[in-house]
C-alpha positions, 0 to 999 in steps of 0.5 A: 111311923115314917120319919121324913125332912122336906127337901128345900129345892125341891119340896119333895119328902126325903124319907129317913130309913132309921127309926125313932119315937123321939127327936132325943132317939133320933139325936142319939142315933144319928150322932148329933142334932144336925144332919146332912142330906142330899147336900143339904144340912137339916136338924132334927127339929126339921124331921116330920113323922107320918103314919105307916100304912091303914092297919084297919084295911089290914087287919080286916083282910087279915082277919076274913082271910082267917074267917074263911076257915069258918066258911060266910060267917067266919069272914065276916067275924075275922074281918070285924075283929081284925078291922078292930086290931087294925084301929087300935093299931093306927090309934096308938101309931098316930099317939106316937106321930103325935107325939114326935111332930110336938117334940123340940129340941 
């Protein structure tokens, strides 16, 4: 999960480079609710989250790469189960982006 803020100038996304599952862990990892980027000032309740990446793309390339161990067949069973890993990996990232978005402090 990314953390970012939308930067009032330019409504751009400013990326965070710390990472939290909740806007308390955030506030306890920055030190306070209010923080200061780029100039300008933001509180935690401003931070949006955003899934990381497609884990089912990622998986199912990991998993024929594996399969091809197992020559036609074997690519087409790793790809399946690892496309499957992959989405019950995007389902619990997007929980938790869930989650943090409906999370105020």
């Amino acid at each position: 999960m990314k953390l970012f803020v939308i930067d009032r100038t330019t409504q751009q996304k400013i990326y965070l480079n710390l990472i939290a599952s909740t806007r308390h862990e955030l506030v306890n990892l920055i030190g306070s609710p209010w923080f200061n980027l780029n100039g300008q000032d933001f509180h935690v309740n401003d931070v949006i989250a955003e899934t990381n990446a497609n884990n089912i793309a990622a998986g199912a390339i990991f998993g024929g790469l594996i399969g091809l161990l197992g020559g036609p067949i074997g690519i087409l069973a790793g790809g399946l189960i690892g496309g499957m890993l992959g989405n019950e990996g995007d389902k619990g990232e997007s929980q938790k982006v869930n989650y943090l978005n409906s999370d105020r402090i």
